[in-house]
C-alpha positions, 0 to 999 in steps of 0.5 A: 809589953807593960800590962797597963799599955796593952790595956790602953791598946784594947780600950782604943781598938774597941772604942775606936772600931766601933767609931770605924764602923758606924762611920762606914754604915755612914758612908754608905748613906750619905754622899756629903762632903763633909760627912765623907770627911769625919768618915775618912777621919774616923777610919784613918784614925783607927787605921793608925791605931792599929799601926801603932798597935803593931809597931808596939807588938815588933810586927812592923818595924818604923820606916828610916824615913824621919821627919824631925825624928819622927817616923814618916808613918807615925807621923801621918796617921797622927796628922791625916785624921786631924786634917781630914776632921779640919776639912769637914768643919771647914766644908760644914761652916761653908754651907752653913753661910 
């Protein structure tokens, strides 16, 4: 692995870890819709960090499952964090009004 992609890997699993954290501290909190849904965002997206980390690292190997060439995995540790923070703004707007 190029030196300089596993030092983007360590910077993301840090930085990333931390936000993991601190949002499960949050969850413990808070019973809030739309909080739990940053929180779920914030630990699926380290999740797929971690993922990656381990597909590049050749200890998982992708699935045969593709969609649109992509791998399934791949795929939805890149879209569930996304949904998971639209369902949050979503809910927050909602009581806003």
């Amino acid at each position: 692995m190029i030196q300089s992609t596993l030092l983007m890997f360590i910077i993301k699993l840090a930085l990333n870890g931390v936000a993991a954290f601190l949002a499960i501290l949050l969850w413990s909190k808070t019973r809030d819709a739309a909080w739990m849904s940053l929180v779920a965002g914030a630990v699926t997206g380290y999740a797929g960090i971690v993922y990656e980390l381990l597909v590049a690292l050749g200890v998982v190997l992708e699935g045969t499952v593709l969609i649109a060439g992509i791998p399934l995995l791949t795929l939805l540790f890149t879209v569930i964090p996304t949904l998971f923070y639209i369902l949050a703004f979503i809910l927050m707007l909602a009581r806003s009004k």
